[in-house]
C-alpha positions as CSV (number, residue, x, y, z in Angstrom):
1,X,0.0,0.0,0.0
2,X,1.1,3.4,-0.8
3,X,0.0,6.3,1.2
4,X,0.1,9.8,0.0
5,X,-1.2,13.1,2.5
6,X,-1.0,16.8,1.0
7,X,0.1,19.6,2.8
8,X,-3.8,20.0,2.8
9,X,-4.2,17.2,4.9
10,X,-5.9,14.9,1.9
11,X,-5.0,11.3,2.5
12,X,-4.7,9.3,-1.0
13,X,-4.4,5.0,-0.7
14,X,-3.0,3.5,-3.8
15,X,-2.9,-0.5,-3.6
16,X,0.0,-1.7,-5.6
17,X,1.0,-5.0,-6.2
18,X,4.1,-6.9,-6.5
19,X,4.8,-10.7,-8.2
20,X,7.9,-12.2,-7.0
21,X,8.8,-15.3,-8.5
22,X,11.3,-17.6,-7.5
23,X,13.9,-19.1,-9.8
24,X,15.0,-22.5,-8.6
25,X,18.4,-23.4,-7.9
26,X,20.4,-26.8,-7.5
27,X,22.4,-26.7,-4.5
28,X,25.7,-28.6,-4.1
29,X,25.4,-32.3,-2.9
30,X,27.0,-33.3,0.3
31,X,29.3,-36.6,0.6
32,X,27.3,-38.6,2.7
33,X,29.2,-40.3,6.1
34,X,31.4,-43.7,5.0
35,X,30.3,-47.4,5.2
36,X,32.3,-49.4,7.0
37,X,32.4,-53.3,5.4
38,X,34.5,-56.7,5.4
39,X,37.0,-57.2,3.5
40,X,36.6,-59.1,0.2
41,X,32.6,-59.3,0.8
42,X,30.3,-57.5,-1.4
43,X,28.4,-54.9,0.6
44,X,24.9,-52.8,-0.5
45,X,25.1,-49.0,-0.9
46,X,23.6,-48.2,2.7
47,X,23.6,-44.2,1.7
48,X,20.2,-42.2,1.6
49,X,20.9,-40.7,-1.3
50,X,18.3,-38.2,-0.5
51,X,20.3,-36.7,2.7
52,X,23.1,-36.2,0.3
53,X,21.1,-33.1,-1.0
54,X,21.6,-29.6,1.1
55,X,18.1,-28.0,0.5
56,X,15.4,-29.3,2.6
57,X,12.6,-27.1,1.2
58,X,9.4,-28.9,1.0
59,X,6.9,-26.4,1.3
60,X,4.7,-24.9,-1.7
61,X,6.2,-22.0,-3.2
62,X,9.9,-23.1,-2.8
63,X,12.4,-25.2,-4.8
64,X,11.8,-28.4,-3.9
65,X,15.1,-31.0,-4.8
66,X,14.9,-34.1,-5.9
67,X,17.5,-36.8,-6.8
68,X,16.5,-37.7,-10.8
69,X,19.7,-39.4,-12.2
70,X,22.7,-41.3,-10.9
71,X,25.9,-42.4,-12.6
72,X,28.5,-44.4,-10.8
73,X,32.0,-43.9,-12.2
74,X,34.0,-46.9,-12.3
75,X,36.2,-47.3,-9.1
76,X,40.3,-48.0,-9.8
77,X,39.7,-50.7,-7.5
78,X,37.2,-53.4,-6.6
79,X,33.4,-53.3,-8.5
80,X,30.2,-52.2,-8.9
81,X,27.2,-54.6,-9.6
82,X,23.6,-54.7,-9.3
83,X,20.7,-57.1,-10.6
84,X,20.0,-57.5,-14.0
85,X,19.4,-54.1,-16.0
86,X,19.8,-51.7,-12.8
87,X,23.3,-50.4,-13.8
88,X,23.6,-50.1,-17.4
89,X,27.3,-49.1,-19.0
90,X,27.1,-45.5,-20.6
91,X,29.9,-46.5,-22.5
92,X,32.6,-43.5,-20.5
93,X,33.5,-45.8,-17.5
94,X,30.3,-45.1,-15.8
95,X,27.2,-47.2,-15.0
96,X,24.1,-45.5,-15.4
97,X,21.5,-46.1,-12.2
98,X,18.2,-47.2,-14.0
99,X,16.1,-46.7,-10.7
100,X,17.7,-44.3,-8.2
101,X,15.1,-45.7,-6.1
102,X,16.4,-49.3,-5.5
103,X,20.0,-47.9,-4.7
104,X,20.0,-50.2,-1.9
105,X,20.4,-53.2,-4.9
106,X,23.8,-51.7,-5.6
107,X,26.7,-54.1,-4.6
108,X,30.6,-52.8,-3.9
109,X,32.7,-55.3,-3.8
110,X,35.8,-54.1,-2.5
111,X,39.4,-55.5,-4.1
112,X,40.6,-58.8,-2.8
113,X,42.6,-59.3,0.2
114,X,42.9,-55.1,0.6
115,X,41.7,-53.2,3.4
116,X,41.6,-49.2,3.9
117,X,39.3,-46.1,2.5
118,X,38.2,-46.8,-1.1
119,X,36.0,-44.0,-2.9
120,X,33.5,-44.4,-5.9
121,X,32.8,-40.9,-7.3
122,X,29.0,-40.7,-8.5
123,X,28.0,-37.7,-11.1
124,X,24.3,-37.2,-9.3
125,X,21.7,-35.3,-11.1
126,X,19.2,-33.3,-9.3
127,X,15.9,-31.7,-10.6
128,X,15.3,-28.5,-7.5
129,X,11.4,-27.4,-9.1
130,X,9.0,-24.7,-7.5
131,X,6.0,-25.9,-6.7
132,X,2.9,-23.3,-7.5
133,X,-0.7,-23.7,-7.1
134,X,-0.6,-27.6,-7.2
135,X,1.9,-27.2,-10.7
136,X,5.3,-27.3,-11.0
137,X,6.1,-24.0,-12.3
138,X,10.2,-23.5,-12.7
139,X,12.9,-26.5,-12.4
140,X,16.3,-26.4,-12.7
141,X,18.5,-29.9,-13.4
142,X,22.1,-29.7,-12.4
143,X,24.4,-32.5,-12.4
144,X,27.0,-32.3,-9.3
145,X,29.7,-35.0,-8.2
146,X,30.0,-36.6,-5.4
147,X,31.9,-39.4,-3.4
148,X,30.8,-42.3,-1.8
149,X,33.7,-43.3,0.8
150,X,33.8,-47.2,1.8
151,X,36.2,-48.1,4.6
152,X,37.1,-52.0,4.1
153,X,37.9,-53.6,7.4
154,X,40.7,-56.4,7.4
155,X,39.4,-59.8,7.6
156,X,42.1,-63.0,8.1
157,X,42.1,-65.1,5.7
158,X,42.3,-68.8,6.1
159,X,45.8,-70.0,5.6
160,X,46.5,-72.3,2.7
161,X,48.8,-75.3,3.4
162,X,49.9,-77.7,0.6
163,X,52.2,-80.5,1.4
164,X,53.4,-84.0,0.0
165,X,54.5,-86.7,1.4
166,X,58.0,-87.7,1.8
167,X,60.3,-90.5,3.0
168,X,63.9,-90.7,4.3
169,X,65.9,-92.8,6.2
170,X,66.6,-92.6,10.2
171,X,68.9,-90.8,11.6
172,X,69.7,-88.5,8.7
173,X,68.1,-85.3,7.2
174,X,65.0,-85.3,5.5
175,X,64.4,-82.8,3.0
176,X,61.2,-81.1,3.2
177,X,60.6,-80.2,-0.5
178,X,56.8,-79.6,-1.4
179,X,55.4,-77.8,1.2
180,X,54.0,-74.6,0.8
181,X,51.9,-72.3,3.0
182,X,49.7,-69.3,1.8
């Protein structure tokens, strides 16, 4: 409202209005915590993919994120694997998650007999849309990057022992050739 007085003292009201409408925008992603597993045993993604993203607008009238698209890129070490036709190669070293929501099908298998911190970056595209009147009105899709951080604890391995028999005579040495232990 706008509210105009002479020096007369004559009071005028003019009602103005104003639209404001809000862009959306994708946030960056956060790295969600690490996922401890065994060593040499294939373990599911546990992350919520949907705490990874850092606006938590849910209210009409404001972007509202959403996780749309996720592409694993192959790690150096160990593997990615899934059930039939979840992960699909994009043909770049990435596998391409058909269903973002079964993420918890996803299988890293870290490398053999190898313990430590082993990361798998993810390119993770997210749709942030305003939400007007019952209608999306705006959206913007980014694609940001992220890592997923899997510490692999050690895990003994059974030893291997191979032997063969032998024979030798009393009272002198008996070579023991053929044995081996792993």
């Amino acid at each position: 409202n706008k509210v105009s007085t002479d020096p007369l003292g004559d009071t005028t009201v003019t009602v103005e209005s104003l639209r404001i409408e809000l862009a959306p925008v994708v946030d960056d992603v956060s790295s969600p915590s690490g996922v401890s597993i065994i060593e040499d045993v294939p373990s599911a993604f546990t992350f919520d993919i949907n705490q990874m993203l850092n606006d938590s607008s849910t209210g009409v009238f404001q972007g509202v994120e959403s996780v749309t698209a996720v592409v694993f890129i192959m790690p150096a070490e160990g593997s990615i694997s899934g059930p039939p036709g979840l992960l699909v190669d994009n043909g770049s070293g990435g596998l391409v998650l058909t269903d973002v929501s079964r993420l918890a099908e996803v299988y890293y298998t870290p490398p053999l007999h190898k313990d430590g911190q082993f990361s798998i970056e993810a390119e993770i595209t997210v749709t942030d849309s305003v939400i007007g009147n019952g209608t999306v009105t705006d959206t913007d899709v980014q694609t940001r990057t992220s890592s997923l951080v899997f510490t692999v604890e050690a895990d003994a391995d059974a030893p291997v022992v191979a032997t063969t028999d032998v024979t030798g005579n009393e009272d002198s040495d008996i070579a023991l050739a053929g044995m081996n232990v792993q």
